[in-house]
N, C-alpha and C positions, 0 to 999 in steps of 0.2 A: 544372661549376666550383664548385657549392655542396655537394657534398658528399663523403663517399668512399665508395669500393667496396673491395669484398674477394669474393674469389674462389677456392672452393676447386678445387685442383689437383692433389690426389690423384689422382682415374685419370686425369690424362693424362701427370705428370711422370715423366722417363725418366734414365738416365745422365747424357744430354748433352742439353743443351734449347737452343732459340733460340725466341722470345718476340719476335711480329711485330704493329707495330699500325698499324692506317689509321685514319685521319684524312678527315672528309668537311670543306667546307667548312662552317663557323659561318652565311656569311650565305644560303651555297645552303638549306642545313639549315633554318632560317630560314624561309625563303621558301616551302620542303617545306611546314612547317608547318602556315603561312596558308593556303597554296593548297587544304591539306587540312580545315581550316576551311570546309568551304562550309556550316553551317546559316544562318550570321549574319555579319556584319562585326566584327571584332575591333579597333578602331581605337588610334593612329595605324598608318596604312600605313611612314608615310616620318618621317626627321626633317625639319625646315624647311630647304629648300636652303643657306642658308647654312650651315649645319652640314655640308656636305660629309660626311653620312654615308649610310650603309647600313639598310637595311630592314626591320621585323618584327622587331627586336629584343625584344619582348613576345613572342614564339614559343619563346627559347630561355632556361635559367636559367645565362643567362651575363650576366658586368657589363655592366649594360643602357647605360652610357656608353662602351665601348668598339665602338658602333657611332654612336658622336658624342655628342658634348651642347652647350651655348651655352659652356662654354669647355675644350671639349680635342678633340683629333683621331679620327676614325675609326681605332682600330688593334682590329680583332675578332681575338683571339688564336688560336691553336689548338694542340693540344699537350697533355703532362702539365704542370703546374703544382707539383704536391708531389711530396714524396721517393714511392719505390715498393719494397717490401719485398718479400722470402719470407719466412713466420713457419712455422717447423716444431714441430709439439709432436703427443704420441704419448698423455697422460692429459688435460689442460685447459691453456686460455688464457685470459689477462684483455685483453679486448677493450676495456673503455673504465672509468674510474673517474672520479667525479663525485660534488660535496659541497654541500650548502647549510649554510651555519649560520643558527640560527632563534631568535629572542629566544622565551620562552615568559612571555607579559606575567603569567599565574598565579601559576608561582613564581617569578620575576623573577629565574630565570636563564636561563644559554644552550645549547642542543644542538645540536649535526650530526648530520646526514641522510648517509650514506652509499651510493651508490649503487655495485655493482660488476656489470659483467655479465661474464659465460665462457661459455667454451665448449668444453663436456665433450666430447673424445672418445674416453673410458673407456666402457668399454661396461659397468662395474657404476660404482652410485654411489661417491665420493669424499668421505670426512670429513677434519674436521681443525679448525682453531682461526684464528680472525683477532684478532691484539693490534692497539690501537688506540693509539696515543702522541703524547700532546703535553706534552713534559717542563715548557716553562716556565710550560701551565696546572695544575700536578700531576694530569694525566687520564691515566689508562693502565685501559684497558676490555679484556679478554678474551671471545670469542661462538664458540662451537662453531656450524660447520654443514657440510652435508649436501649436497654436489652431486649431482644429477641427470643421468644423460646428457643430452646437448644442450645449448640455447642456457639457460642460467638466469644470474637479475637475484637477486644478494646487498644485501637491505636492510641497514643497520646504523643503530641510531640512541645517540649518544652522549651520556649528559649529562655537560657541563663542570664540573669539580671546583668546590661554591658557593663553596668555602674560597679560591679563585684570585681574583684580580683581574683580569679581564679588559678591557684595555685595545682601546677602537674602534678601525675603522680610518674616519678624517675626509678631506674633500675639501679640499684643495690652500687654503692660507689661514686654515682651520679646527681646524685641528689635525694629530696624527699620524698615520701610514699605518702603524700597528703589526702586524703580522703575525708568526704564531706557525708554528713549524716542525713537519709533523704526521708522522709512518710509518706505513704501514699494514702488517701483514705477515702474508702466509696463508702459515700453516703446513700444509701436507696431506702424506695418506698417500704412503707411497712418499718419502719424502725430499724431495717437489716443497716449496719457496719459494720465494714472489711478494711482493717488496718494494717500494711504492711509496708514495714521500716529496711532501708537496705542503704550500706556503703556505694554512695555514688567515686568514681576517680574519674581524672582527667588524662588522657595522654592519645599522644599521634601513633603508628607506625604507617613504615610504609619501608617495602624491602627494593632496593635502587639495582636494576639493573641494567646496565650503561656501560657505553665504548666506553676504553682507557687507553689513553694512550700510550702509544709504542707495544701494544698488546694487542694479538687478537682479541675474541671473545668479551665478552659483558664482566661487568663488576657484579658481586650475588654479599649484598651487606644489609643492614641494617638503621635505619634512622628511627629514631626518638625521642618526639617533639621538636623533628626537623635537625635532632644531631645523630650524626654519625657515630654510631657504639660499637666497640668489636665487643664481640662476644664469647664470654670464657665461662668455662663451665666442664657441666657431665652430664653423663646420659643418667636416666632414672627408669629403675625397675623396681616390680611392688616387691613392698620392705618387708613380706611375711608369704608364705606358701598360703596361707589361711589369714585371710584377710579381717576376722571377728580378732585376731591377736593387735591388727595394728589399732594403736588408738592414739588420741591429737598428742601425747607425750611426746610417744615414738617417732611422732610427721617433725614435733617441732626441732627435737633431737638432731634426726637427721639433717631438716634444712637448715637451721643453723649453725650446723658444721660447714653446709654450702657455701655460706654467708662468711663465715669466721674463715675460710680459706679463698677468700676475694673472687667468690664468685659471683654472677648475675644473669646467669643461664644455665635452665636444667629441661633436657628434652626427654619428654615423658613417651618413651619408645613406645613404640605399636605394636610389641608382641606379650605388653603388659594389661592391665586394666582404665579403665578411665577413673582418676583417680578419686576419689573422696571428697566433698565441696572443703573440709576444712584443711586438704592439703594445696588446694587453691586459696582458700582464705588465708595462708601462710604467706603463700610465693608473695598474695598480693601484700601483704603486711612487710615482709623482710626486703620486698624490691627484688623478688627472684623472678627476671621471664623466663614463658612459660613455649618451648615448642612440641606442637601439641600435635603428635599423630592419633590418626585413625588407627583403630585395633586389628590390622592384617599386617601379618610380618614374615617373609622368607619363604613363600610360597606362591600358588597360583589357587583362585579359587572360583568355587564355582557359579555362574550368575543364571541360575533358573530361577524362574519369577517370585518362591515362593523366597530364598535366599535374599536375592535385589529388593524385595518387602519386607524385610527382615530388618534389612541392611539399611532402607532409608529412615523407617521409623528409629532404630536404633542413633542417626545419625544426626535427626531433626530434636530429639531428644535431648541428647550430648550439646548438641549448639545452644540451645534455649536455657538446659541448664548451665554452660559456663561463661556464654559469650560477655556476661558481664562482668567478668575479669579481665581487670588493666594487665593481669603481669601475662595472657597468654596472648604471646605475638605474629603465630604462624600458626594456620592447622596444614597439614603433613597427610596425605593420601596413603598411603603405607611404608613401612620398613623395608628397602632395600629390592621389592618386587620388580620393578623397571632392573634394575641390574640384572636380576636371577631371572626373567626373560629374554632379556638382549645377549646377557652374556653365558645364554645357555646353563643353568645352574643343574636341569634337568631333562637333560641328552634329550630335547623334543626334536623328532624329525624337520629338517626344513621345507616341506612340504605343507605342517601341519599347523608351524609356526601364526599363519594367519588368522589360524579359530582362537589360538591362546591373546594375540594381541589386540585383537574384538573384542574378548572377553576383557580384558583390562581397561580397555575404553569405557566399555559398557559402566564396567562397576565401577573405576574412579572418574571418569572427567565425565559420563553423560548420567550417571547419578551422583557423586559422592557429593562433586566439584560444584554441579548445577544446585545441590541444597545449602551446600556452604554458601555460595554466591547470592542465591535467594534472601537468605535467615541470615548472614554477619556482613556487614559490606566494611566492618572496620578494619580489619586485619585481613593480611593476604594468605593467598592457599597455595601450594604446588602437592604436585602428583603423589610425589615418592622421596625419600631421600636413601643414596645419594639420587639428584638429579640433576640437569643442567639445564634446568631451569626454563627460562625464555626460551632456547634452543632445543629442548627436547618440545615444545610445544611445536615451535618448527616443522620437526623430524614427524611429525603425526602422533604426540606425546611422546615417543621413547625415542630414546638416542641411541646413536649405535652402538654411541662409547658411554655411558654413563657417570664415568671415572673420568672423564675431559677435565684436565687442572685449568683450562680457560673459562667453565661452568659453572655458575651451579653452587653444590657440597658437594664436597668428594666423602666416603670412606677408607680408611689403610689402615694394614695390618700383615708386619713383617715379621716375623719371630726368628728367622734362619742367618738375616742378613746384621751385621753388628750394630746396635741403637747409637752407639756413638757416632758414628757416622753419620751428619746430617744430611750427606745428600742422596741418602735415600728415602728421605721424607718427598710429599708432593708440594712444591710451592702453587697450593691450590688457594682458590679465594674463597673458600671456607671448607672446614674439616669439622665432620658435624660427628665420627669417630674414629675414635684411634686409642689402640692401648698394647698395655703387657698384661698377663697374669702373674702375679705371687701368691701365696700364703696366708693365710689369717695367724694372727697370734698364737703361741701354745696355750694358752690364757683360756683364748675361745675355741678351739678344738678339745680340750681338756672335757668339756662339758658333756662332748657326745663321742667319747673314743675309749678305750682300757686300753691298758699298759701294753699289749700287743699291737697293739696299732701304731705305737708311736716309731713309724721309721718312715722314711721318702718310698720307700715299695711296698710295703703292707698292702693285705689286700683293703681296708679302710683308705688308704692314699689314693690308691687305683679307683676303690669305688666312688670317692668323692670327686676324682676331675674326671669330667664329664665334658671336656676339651682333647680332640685327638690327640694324641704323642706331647700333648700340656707338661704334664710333668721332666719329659725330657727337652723340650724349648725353653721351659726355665734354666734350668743346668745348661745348656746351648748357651744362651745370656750372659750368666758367671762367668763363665769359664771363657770368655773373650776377655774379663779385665781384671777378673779376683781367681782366687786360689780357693776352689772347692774342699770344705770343711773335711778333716780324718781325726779325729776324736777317739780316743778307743771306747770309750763309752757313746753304747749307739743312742741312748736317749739327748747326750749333749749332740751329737751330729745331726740329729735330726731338728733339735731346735735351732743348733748355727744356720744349717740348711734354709729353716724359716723365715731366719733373720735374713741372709742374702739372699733370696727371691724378693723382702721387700724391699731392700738395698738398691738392687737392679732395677725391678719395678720404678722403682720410683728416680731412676738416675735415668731410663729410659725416656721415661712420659716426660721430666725436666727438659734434657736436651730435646727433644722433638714440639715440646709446647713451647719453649725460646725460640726455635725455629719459624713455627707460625709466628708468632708476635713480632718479631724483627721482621717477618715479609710485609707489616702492612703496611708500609710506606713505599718499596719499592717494586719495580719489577727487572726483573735480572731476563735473559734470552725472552722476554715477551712473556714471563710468568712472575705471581706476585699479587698486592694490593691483597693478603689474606685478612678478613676479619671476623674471624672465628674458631675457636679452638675449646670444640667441647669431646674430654675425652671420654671413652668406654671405662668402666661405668662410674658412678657415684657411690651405691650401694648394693649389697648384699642380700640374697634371697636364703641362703642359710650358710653352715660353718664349712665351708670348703674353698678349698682353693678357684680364685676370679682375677678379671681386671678390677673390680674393687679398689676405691681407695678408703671406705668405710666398712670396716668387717659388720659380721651381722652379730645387731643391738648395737652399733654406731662407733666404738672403740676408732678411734683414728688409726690405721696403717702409717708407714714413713712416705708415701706419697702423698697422703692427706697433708702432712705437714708439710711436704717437697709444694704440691701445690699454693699454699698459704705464702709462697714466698714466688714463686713462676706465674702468679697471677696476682701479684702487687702492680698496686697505679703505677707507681713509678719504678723499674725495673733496669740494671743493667745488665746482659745477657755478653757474655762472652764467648769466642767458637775460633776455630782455625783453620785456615785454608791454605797452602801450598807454603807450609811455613810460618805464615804471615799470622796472626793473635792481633784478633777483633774486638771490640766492644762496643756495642750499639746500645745506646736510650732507649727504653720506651715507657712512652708516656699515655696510660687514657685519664692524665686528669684534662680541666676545662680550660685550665688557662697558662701559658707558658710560664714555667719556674727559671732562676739561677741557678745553677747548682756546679759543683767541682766535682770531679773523678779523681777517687784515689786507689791505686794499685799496688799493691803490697807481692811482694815474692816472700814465702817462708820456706826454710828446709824443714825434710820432714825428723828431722835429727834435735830441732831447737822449738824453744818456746817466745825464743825472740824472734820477731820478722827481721829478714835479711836485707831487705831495702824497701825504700816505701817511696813513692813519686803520687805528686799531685799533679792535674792538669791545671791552667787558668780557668775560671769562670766565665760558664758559658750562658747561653740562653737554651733552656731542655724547650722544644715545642709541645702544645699541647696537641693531645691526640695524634703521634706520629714517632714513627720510628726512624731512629738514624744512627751517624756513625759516631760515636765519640772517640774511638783512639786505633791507634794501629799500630803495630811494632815488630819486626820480623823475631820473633822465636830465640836464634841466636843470639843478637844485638841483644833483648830483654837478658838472657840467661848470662851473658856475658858483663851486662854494668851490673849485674849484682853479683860479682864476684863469683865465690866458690859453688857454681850450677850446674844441675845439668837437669832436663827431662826428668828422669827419672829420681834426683833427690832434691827437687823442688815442687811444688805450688804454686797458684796464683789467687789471689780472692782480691775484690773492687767491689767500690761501694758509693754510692751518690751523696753530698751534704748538702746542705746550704748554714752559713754561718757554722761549721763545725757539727752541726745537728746532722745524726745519718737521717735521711729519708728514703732511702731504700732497704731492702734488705742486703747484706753482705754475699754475695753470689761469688762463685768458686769455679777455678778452672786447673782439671786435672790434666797436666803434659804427661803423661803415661799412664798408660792401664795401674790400676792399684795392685796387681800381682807381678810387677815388675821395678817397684819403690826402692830406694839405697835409704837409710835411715829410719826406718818407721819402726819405732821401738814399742814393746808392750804396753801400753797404756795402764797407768791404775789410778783408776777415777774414784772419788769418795763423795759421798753427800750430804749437806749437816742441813735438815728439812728443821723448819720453822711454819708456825701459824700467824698469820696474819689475816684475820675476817674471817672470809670465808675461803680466800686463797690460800695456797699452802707454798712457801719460799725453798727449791731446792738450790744449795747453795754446793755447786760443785766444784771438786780442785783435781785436776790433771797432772800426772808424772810427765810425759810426754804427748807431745801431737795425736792424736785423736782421728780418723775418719769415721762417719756415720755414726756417734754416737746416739747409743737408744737408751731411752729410761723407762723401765716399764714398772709399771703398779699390780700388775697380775687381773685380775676380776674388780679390781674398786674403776666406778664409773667414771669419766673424767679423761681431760686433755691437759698435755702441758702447752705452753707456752710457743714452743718451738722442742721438736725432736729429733732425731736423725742429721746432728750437723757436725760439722767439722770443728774440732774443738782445736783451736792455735793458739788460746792464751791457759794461764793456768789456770783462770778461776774465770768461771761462770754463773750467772744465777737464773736461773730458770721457774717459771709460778707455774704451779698444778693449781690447776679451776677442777675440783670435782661437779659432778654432776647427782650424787647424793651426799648426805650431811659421811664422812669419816671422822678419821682421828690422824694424830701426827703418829702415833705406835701402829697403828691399822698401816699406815704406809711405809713406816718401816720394817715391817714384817714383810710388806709383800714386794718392797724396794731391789731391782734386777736392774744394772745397768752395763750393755755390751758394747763394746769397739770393732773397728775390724780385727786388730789385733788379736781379739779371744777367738776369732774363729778358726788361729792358727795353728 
């Protein structure tokens, strides 16, 4: 599944051909495998029976979740996957072209690295001339060479005219994605020309890992074109069980929901497939980088030679074809395996321990590492994530601890302990995942469920998570800050139900990605400097219950939207500690702004705010987080008259000249199932056409928390969803995603509070 073949067919192709293939089974094949493994145990056997999957998936180099994972189905495919040709040529072929461009820090300019390989089959050598063109940097290079019969690898190395200006290519929020148009064209004897045109970009990385002071351990961040970038995002899993279903729509769908909720990093997990060239041709176009695992994920496997052959051709393959993507900034050794060995994931005897940790040597740092390092020298490589990096290399590649917050990336995931509380997040220096599960819409469940199904225990509910005890960790979640839905009608309880899993969901991944963000400036007992925060997952592998913040076919969840505001440039994040109500800046734009802080207290009884204070004007820094206000709890509750916890609010917000430039961020002094005032809400909506936007223009009876607007099945995002509604009237734009109508959205127009879930 990871790589291609090609097969010459010269003596056996005739007149007329028929071209017959068989197909063994994937999980028989599989199982072949193992059974044929008798030195050692190769572990996991099985996945966890709730995963209702299939076995020995570590046997075959096929998408290792397409024999289950904790949220998508067993569908083990079988079949061709990519187009399949005849290529007929009689003097040579160009069999693969591949480019780096390379800062040269000496002369402080830039060159490409051209790689072309062919395949002679001239039986004398073959000269001729390759012109090199890129008009808009004025580079135009000429190189006479010399083919060889057989397989030959054409170098070419280009230096970019200094006289140009060469503009970077920057990730998403950063700046521009500028790309320059290149041709290549071999001219050889006999009349033969080979023309091929491709996107050259420009950019640096290099991942900095460096003492900091008053901290142990190394810094683990990221620079690009020499700037420091935190990195916010999700993790990505393939967007279909049956990959012939995704097409460029479906890629652009999704990454531009990426984009549209401030993102600029998405790590393309290694227990998925290697993606598509045109979901690369995306990232690079939208400014999404790309962190790029190896396809081995949560397991140990095995390295007999015919596997380790497998495994490099598969990987020499992968490299040639992406390296020349600006947006992929790491390759990634695999998912999570250094953990799931160190930290015993699979009860291996300590005795035995020393053949499993050879074998991980084996297959990632003395093949995987040595190919990477060979074939990309642009971008860095580590083992596994999480890792710790620098110091797992140390440690003889694995650490003891893997989860070291002085490291590396860490992983977390707490579902028992309450998400409000931030300190039981890791102030690690980057968190590469972390999440909640909720619910997909009833919208998109509707499509593959009957009327029996529709309750939180149904055996459909049970069959769809495919995460242990998942369904009761959500309810765990609730039931620390809201009041669990009793409906007498079970169909309305079951959708309240849907609607607060994505409530919590998404209040969760909020407070805990505020969290990261405010650490990357400081370090607190010797932990800190975080710059990165990409959560589990982005999207969706079908309609059940995930960490998802894009349900499957792209529908945004209230965390998508919770996101679009927790990963704005300019941010103020609010939290509490021993009383005391914080609020720190944070800033990844480039250049330090002006700006005021204004802090509003509202009860939740009125639509008037009850006091409102502005700070002086300050200087916000660029790229860095800090503290703008502080005020002990009491002291706040007390100047604004008739307060307390429980029947007030807080929400603050950044200007400059009166203009907000942030988004309005919100802070709850009590659980929302302990509130004095919070009265039913009834919200109305008087929808307008404008273009191709659609204007809902809503008015509120009372205060509002988590308001949702939903459309049912018409395609399309609003504006902002799932917020806290304090004034009476709001106007919110619906962007559909195909042509509707204004009566198509009033038919299918559903809009919830928390209030209706009572």
């Amino acid at each position: 599944m990871f790589k291609r073949y090609s097969f010459d067919i010269t003596t056996v192709v005739r007149n007329v051909n028929s071209l017959e293939l068989r197909f063994q089974s994937p999980v028989l094949y599989a199982a072949q495998r193992s059974k044929a493994h008798t030195s050692y145990w190769v572990p996991p056997d099985c996945p966890p029976p709730v995963q209702k999957g299939q076995c020995h998936v570590n046997f075959i180099r096929k998408e290792q979740s397409s024999f289950s994972w904790d949220w998508g189905p067993s569908f083990p495919t079988q079949g061709i996957w990519k187009d399949v040709r005849i290529e007929a040529y009689n003097i040579c072929h160009l069999n693969f072209f591949t480019f780096s461009p390379i800062y040269d820090n000496h002369t402080q300019g830039w060159n490409l690295e051209i790689e072309s390989s062919f395949d002679v089959v001239s039986l004398k050598p073959i000269s001729g001339q390759v012109i090199v063109a890129i008009p808009k940097l004025q580079t135009q290079q000429t190189y006479s060479i010399e083919l060889q019969p057989g397989e030959r690898i054409v170098e070419l190395f280009v230096k970019i005219n200094k006289n140009a200006t060469v503009e970077t290519w920057w990730p998403h929020g950063h700046g521009n994605q500028t790309g320059y148009n290149m041709t290549v064209l071999f001219k050889l004897d006999g009349g033969l020309s080979i023309e091929k045109s491709a996107k050259v970009y420009f950019r640096t990385v290099e991942l900095i890992e460096e003492s900091i002071e008053g901290s142990q351990g190394l810094s683990f961040y990221f620079k690009i074109n020499g700037l420091p970038i935190f990195l916010k995002g999700s993790n990505w899993i393939p967007a279909d069980s049956f990959q012939d279903r995704v097409t460029s729509d479906l890629l652009r769908l999704l990454l531009q929901s990426a984009v549209d909720a401030n993102m600029n990093t998405l790590r393309v997990w290694g227990g998925g497939i290697y993606e598509q060239d045109e979901f690369y041709r995306l990232c690079d176009e939208l400014g999404i980088m790309v962190w790029q695992d190896f396809m081995f994920a949560c397991a140990l496997y095995p390295t007999d030679q015919g596997f380790l052959d497998s495994v490099r051709t598969e990987v020499a393959h992968q490299i040639r074809r992406l390296k020349s993507h600006p947006s992929i900034i790491i390759w990634g050794g695999n998912n999570e395996n250094e953990a799931a060995l160190m930290m015993n994931w699979f009860n291996i005897h300590t005795s035995e321990l020393h053949t499993y940790i050879n074998d991980y040597v084996v297959l990632y740092v003395k093949n995987i590492r040595q190919i990477v390092l060979a074939r990309d020298k642009t971008r860095p490589f580590i083992t596994s994530s999480p890792t710790n990096g620098a110091e797992s290399i140390e440690e003889g590649w694995l650490s003891a601890n893997p989860y070291d917050e002085n490291f590396g990336d860490v992983h977390f995931y707490d579902y028992s302990n309450d998400c409000w509380n931030w300190k039981i997040f890791p102030k690690a220096r980057f968190v590469s995942e972390y999440g909640y599960q909720s619910w997909p819409s009833f919208s998109t469940l509707e499509k593959v469920s009957s009327k029996k199904d529709w309750s939180y225990n149904s055996e459909f509910s049970l069959h769809r998570q495919h995460h242990a005890g998942g369904n009761n960790e959500m309810l765990l979640q609730i039931g620390f800050h809201f009041k669990l839905p009793k409906n007498t009608d079970p169909l309305q309880t079951f959708k309240d139900t849907i609607y607060l899993t994505q409530v919590m969901q998404a209040q969760c991944v909020k407070i805990e990605t505020e969290f990261y963000r405010r650490s990357r400036s400081e370090i607190v007992d010797g932990k800190g400097h975080t710059m990165g925060a990409l959560y589990w997952q982005l999207n969706d592998i079908w309609q059940a219950p995930s960490w998802a913040s894009l349900e499957y076919g792209g529908k945004w969840k209230m965390l998508h939207y919770f996101a679009r505001h927790f990963f704005a440039p300019l941010l103020p994040v609010g939290f509490e500690d021993q009383d005391a109500f914080f609020i720190y800046g944070v800033s990844d734009l480039h250049s330090d702004c002006k700006a005021t802080l204004t802090v509003r207290v509202h009860m939740w009884s009125s639509l008037e705010p009850l006091c409102s204070s502005e700070t002086e004007r300050f200087v916000m820094e660029a790229g860095k987080a800090v503290l703008l206000y502080k005020e002990q709890v009491p002291a706040l509750l007390g100047r604004c008259g008739n307060c307390t916890r429980q029947s007030c609010v807080v929400s603050f917000y950044l200007s400059t000249d009166n203009q907000l430039v942030s988004p309005t961020n919100h802070h709850f002094l009590s659980s929302l199932n302990e509130t004095v005032g919070l009265q039913k809400a009834h919200i109305t909506a008087n929808i307008t056409q404008q273009g191709d936007t659609f204007v809902f223009d809503l008015e509120t009876s009372a205060v509002a928390p988590f308001v949702w607007l939903d459309v049912g099945s018409i395609p399309g995002r609003f504006s902002d969803n799932g917020f806290l509604m304090t004034e009476k009237t709001r106007t919110i734009l619906f962007y559909p995603w195909k042509p509707t109508s204004k009566s198509e959205l009033e038919q299918s127009f559903h809009v919830t509070s928390l209030t209706d879930t009572y």
